[in-house]
PyMOL Python script that loads the backbone (N, CA, C, O; Angstrom):
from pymol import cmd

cmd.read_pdbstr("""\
ATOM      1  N   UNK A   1     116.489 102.814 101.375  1.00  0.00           N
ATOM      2  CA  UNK A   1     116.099 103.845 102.325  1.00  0.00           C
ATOM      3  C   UNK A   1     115.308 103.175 103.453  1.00  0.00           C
ATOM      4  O   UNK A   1     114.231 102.618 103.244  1.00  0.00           O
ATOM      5  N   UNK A   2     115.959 103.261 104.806  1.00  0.00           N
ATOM      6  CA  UNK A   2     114.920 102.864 106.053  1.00  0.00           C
ATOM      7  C   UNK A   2     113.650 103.650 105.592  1.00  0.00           C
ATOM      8  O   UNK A   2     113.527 104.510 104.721  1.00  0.00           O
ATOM      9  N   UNK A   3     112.493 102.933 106.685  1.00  0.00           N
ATOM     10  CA  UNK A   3     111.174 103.457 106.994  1.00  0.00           C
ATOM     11  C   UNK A   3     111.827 104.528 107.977  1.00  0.00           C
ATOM     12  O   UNK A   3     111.310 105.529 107.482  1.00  0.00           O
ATOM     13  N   UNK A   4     112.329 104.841 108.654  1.00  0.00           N
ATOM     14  CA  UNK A   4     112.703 105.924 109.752  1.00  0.00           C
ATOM     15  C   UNK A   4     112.985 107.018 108.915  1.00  0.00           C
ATOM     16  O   UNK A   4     112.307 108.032 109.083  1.00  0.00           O
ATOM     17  N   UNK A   5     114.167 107.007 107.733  1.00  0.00           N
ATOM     18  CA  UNK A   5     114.209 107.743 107.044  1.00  0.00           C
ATOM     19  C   UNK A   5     113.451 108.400 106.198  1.00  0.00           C
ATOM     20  O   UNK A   5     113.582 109.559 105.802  1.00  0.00           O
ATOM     21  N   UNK A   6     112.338 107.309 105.832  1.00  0.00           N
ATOM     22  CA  UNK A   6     111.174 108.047 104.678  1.00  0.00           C
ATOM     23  C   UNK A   6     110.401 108.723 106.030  1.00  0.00           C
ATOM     24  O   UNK A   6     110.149 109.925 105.951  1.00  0.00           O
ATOM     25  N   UNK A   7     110.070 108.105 107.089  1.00  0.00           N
ATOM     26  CA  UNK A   7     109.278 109.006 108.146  1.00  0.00           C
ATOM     27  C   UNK A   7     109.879 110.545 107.743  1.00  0.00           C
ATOM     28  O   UNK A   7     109.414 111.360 106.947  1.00  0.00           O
ATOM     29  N   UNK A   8     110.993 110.622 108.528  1.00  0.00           N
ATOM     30  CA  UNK A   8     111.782 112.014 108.741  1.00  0.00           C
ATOM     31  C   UNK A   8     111.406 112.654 107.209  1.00  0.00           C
ATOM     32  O   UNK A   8     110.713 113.669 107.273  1.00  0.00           O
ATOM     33  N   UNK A   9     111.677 112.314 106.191  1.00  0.00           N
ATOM     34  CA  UNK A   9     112.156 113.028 105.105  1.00  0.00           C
ATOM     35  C   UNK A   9     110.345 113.794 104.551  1.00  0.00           C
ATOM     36  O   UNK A   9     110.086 114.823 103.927  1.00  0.00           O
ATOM     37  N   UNK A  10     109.344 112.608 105.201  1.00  0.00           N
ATOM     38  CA  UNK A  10     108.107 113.457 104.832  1.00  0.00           C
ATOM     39  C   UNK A  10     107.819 114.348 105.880  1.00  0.00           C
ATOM     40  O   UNK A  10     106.887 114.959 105.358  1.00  0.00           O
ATOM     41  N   UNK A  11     107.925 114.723 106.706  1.00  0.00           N
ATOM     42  CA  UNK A  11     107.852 115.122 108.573  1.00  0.00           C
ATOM     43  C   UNK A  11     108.334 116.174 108.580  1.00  0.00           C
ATOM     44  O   UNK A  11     107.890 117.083 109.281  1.00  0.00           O
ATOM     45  N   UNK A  12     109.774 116.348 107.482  1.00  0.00           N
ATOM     46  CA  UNK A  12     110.422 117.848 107.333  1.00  0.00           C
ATOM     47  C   UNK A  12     109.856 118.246 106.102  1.00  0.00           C
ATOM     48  O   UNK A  12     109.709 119.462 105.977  1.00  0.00           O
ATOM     49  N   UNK A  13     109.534 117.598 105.250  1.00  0.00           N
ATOM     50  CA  UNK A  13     108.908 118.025 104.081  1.00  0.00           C
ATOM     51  C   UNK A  13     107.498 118.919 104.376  1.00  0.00           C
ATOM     52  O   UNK A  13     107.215 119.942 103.753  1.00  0.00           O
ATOM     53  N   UNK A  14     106.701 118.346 105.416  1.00  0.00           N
ATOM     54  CA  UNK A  14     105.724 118.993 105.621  1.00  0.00           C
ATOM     55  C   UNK A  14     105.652 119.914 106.956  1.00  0.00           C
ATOM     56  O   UNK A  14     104.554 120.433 107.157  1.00  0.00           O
ATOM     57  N   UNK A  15     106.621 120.166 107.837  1.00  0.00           N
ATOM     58  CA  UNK A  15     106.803 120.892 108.743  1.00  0.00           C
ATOM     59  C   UNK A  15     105.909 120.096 109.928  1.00  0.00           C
ATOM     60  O   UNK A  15     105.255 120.900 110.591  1.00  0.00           O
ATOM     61  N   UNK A  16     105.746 118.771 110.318  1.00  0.00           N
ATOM     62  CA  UNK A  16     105.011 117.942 111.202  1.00  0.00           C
ATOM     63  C   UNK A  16     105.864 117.421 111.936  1.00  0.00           C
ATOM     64  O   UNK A  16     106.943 118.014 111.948  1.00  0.00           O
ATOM     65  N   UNK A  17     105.758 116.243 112.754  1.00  0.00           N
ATOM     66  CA  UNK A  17     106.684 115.513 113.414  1.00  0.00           C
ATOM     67  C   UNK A  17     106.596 114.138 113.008  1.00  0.00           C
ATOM     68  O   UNK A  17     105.700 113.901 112.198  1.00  0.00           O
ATOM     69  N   UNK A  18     107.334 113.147 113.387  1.00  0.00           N
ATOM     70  CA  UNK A  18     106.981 111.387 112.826  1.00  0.00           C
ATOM     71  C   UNK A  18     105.860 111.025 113.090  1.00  0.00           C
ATOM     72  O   UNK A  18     105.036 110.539 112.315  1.00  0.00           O
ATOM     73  N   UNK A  19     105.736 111.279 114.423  1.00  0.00           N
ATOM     74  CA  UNK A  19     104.732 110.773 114.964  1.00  0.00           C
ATOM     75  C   UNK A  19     103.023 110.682 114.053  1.00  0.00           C
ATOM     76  O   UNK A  19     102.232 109.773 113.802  1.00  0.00           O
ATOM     77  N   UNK A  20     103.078 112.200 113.786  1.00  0.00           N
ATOM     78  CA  UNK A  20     102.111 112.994 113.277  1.00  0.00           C
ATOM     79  C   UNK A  20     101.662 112.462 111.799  1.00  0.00           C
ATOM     80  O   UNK A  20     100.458 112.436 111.542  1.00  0.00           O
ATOM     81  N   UNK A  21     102.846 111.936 110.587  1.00  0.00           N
ATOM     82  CA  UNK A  21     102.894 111.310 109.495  1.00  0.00           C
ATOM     83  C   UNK A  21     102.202 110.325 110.074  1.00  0.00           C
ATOM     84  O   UNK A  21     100.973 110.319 110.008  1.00  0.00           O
ATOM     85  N   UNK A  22     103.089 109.090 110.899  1.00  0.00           N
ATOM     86  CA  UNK A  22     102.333 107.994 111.177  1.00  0.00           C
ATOM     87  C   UNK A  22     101.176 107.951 111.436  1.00  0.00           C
ATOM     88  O   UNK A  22     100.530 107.257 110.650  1.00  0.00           O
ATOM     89  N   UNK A  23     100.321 108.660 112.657  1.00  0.00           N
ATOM     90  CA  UNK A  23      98.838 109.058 112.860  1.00  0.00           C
ATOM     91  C   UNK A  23      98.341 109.338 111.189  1.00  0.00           C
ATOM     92  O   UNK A  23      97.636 108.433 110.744  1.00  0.00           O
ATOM     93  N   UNK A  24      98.522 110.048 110.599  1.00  0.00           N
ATOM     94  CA  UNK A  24      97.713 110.645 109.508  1.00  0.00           C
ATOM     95  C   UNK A  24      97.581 109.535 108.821  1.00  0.00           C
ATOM     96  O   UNK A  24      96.433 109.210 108.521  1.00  0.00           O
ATOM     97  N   UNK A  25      98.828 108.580 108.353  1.00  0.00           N
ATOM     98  CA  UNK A  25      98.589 107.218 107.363  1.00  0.00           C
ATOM     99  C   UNK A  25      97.984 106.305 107.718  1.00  0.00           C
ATOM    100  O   UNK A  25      97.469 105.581 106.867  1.00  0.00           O
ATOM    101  N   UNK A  26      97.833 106.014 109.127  1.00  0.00           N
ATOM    102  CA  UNK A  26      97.029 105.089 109.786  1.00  0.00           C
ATOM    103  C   UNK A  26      95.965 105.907 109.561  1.00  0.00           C
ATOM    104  O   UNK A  26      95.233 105.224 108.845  1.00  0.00           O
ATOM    105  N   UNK A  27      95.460 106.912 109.734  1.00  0.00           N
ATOM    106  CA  UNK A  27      94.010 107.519 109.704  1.00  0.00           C
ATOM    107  C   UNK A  27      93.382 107.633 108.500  1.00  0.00           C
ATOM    108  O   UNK A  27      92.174 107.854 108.413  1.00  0.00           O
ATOM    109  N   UNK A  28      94.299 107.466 107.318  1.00  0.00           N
ATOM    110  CA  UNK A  28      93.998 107.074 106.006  1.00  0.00           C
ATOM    111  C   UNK A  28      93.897 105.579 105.751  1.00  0.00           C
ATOM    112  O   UNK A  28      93.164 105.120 104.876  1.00  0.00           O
ATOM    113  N   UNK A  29      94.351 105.137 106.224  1.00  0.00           N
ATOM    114  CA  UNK A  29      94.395 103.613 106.046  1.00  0.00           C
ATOM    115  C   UNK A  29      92.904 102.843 106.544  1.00  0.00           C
ATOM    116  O   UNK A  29      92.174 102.120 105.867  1.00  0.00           O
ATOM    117  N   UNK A  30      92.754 103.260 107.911  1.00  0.00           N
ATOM    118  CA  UNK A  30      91.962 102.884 108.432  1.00  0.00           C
ATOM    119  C   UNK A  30      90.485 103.475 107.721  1.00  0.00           C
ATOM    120  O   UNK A  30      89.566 102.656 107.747  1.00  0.00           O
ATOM    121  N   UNK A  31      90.205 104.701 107.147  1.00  0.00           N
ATOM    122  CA  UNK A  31      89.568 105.073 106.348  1.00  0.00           C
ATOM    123  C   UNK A  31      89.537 104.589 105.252  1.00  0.00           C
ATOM    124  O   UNK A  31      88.450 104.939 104.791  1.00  0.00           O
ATOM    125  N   UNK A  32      90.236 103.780 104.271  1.00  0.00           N
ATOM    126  CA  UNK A  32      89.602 103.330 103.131  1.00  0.00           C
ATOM    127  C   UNK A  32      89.392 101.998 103.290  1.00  0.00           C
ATOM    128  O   UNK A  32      88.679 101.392 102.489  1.00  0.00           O
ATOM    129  N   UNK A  33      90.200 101.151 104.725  1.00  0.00           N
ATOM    130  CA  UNK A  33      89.772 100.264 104.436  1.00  0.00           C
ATOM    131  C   UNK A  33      88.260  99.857 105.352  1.00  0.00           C
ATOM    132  O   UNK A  33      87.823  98.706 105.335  1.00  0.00           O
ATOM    133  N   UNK A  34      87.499 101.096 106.207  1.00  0.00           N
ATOM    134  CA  UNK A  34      86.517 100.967 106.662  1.00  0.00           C
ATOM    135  C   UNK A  34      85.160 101.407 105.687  1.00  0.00           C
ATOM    136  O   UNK A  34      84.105 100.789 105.545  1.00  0.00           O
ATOM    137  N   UNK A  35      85.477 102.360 105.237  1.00  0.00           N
ATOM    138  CA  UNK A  35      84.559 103.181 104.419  1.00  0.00           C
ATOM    139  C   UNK A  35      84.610 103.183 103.258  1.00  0.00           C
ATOM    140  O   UNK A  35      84.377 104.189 102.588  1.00  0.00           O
ATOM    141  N   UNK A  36      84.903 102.136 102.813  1.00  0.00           N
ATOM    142  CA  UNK A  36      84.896 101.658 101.380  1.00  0.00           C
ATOM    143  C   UNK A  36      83.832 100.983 100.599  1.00  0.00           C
ATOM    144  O   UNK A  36      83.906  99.793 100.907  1.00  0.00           O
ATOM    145  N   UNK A  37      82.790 101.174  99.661  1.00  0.00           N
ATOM    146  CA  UNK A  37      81.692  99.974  98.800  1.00  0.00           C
ATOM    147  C   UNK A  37      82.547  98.608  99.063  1.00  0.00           C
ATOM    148  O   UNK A  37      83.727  98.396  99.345  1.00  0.00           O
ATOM    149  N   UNK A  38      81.513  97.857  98.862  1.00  0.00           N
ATOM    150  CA  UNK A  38      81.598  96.661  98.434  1.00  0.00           C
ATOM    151  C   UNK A  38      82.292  96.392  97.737  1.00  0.00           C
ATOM    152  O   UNK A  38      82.670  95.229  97.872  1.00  0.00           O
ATOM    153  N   UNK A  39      82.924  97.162  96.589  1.00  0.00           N
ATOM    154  CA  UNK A  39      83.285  96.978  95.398  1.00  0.00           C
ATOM    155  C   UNK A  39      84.475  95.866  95.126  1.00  0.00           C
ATOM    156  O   UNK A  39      85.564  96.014  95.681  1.00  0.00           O
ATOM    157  N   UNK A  40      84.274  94.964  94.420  1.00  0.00           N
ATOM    158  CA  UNK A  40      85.070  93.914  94.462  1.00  0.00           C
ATOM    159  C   UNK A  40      86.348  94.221  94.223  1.00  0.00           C
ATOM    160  O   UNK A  40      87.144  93.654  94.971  1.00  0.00           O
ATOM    161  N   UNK A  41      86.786  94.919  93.441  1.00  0.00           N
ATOM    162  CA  UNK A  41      87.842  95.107  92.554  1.00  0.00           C
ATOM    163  C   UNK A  41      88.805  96.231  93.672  1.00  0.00           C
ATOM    164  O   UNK A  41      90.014  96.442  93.573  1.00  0.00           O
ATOM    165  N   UNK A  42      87.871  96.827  94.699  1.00  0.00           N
ATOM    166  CA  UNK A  42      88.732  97.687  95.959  1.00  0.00           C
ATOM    167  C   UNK A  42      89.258  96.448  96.671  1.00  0.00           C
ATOM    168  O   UNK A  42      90.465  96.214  96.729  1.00  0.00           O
ATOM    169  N   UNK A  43      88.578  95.867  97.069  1.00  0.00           N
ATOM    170  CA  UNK A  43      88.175  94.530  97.739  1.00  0.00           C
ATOM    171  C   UNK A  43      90.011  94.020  97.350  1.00  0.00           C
ATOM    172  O   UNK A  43      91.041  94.125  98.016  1.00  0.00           O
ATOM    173  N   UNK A  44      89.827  93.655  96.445  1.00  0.00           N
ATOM    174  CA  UNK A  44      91.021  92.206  95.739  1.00  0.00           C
ATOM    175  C   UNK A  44      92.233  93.183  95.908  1.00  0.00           C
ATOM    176  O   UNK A  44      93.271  92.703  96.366  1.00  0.00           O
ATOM    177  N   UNK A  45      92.186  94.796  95.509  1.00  0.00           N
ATOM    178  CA  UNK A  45      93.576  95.767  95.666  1.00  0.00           C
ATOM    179  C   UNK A  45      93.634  95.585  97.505  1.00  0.00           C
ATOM    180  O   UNK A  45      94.822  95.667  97.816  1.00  0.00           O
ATOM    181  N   UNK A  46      93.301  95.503  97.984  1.00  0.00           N
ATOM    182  CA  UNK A  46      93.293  95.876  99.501  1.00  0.00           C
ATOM    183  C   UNK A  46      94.078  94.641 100.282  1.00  0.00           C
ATOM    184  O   UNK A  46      94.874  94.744 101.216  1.00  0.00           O
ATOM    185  N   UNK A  47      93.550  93.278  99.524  1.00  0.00           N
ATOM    186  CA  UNK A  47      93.536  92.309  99.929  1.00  0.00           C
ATOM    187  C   UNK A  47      95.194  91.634  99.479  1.00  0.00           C
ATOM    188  O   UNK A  47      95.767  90.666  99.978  1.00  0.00           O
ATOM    189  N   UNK A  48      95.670  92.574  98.341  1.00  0.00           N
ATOM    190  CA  UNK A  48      96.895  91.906  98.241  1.00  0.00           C
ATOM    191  C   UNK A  48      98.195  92.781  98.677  1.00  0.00           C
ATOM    192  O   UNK A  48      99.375  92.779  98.324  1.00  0.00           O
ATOM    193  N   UNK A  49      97.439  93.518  99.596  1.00  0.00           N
ATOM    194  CA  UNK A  49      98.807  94.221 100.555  1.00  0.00           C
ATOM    195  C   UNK A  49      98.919  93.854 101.599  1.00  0.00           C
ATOM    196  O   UNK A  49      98.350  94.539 102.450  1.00  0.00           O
ATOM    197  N   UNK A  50      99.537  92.861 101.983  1.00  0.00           N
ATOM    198  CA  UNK A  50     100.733  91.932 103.207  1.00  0.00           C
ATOM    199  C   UNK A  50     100.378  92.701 104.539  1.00  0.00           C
ATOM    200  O   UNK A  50     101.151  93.609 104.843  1.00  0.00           O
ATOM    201  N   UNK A  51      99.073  92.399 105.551  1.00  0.00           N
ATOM    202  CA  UNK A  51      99.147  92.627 106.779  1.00  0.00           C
ATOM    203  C   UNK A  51      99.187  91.570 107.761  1.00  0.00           C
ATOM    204  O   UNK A  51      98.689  90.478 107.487  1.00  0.00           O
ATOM    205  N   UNK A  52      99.755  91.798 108.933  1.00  0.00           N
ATOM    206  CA  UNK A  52      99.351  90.966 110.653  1.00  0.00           C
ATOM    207  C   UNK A  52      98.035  91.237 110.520  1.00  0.00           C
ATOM    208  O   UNK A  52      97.426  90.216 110.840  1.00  0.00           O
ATOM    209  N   UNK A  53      97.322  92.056 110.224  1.00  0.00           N
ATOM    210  CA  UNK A  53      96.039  92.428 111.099  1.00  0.00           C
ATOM    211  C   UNK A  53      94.899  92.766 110.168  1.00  0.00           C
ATOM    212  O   UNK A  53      94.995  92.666 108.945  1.00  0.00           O
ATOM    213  N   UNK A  54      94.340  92.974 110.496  1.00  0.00           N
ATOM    214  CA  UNK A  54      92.636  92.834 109.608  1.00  0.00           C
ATOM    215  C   UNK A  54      92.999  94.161 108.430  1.00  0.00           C
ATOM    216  O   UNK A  54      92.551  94.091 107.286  1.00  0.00           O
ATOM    217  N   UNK A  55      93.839  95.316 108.876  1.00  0.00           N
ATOM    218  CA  UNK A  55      94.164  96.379 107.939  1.00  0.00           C
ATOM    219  C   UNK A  55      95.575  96.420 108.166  1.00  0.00           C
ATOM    220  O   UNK A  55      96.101  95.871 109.134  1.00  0.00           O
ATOM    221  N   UNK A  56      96.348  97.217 107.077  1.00  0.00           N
ATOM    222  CA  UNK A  56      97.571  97.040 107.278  1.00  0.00           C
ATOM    223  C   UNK A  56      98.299  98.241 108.392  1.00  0.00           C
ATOM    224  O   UNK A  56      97.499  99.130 108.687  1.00  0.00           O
ATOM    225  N   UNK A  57      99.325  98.341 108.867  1.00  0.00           N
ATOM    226  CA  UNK A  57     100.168  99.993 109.068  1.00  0.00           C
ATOM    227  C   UNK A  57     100.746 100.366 107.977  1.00  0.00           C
ATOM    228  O   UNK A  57     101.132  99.819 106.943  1.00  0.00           O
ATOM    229  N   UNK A  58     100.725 101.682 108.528  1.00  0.00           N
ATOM    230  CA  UNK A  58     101.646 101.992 107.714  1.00  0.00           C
ATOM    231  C   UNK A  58     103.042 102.136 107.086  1.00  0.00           C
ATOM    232  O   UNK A  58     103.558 102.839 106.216  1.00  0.00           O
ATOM    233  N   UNK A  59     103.421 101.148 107.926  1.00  0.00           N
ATOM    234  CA  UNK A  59     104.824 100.645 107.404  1.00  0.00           C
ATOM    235  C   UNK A  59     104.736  99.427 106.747  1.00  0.00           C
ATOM    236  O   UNK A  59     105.759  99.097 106.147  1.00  0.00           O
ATOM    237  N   UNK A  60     103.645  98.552 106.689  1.00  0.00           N
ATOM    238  CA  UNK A  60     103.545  97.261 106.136  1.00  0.00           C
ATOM    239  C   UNK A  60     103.039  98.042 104.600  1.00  0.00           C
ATOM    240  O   UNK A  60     103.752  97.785 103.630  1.00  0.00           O
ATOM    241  N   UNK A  61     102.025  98.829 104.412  1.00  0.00           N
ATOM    242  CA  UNK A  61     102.071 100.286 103.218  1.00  0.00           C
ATOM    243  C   UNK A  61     102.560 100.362 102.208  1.00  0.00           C
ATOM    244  O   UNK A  61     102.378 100.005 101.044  1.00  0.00           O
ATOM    245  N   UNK A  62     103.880 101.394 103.362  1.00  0.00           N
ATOM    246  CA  UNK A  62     104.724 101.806 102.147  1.00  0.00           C
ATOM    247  C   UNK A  62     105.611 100.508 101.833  1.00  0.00           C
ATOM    248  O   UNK A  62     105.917 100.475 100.641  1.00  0.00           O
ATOM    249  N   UNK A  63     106.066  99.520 102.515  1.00  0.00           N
ATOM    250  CA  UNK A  63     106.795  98.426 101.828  1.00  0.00           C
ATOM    251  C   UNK A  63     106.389  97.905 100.382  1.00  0.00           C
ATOM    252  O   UNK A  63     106.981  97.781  99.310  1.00  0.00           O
ATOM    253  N   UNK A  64     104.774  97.596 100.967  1.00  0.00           N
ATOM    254  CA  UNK A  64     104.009  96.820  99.495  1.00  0.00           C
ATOM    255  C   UNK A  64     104.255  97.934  98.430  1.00  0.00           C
ATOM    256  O   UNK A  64     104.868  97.666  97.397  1.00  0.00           O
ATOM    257  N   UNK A  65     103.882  98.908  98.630  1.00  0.00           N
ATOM    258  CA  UNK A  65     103.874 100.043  97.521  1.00  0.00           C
ATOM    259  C   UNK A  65     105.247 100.098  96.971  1.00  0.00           C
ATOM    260  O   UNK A  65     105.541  99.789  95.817  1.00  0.00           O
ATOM    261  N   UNK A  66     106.144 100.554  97.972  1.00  0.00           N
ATOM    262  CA  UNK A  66     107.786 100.700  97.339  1.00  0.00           C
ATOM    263  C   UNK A  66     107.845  99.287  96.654  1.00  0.00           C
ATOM    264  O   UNK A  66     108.357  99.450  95.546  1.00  0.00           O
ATOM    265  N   UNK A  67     107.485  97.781  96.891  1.00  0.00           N
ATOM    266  CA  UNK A  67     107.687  96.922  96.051  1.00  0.00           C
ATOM    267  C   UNK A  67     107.233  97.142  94.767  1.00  0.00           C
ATOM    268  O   UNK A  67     108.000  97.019  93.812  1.00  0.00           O
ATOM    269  N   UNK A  68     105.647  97.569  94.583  1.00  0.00           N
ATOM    270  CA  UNK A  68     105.163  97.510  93.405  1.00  0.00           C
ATOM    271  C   UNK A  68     105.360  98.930  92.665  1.00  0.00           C
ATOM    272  O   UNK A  68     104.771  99.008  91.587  1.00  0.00           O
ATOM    273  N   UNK A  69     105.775  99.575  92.893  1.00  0.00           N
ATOM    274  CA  UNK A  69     106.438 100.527  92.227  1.00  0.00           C
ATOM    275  C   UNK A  69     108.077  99.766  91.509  1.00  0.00           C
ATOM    276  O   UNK A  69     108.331  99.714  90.305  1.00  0.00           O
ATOM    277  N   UNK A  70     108.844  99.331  92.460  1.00  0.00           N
ATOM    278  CA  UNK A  70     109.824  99.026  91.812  1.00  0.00           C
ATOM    279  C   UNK A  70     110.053  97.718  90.953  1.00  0.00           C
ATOM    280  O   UNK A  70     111.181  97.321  90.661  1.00  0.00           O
ATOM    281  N   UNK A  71     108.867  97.073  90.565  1.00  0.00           N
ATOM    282  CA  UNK A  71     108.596  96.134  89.608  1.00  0.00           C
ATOM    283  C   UNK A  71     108.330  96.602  88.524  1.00  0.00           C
ATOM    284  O   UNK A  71     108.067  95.858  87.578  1.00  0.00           O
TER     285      UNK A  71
END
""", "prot")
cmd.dss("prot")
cmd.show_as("cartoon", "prot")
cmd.util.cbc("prot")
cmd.orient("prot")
């Protein structure tokens, strides 16, 4: 399944637009990985999901996730 496709398929699922999914996961994203404890063990989960950039998108996300789900 493309990322375009999982966009759309949550977008109609929730009566939103793509755009709107994307904003919200980045706004989650960016929230746990700002406002998070110290906690080491958040720390090391955070750290082994594959970004360019200091936090991930949300398409770099759902990749890691759809990987470790399908392991």
């Amino acid at each position: 399944m493309s990322m375009r496709s999982i966009y759309r398929k949550v977008a109609k699922k929730h009566g939103v637009s793509v755009d709107e999914v994307k904003e919200e996961m980045q706004k989650a994203l960016n929230h746990a990985y700002t406002n998070t404890s110290n906690d080491a063990v958040t720390r090391v989960c955070q750290n082994q999901v594959p970004s360019k950039g200091e936090m991930p998108t949300p398409d770099e996300f759902i990749r890691y996730a759809a990987n470790k789900v399908k392991k």
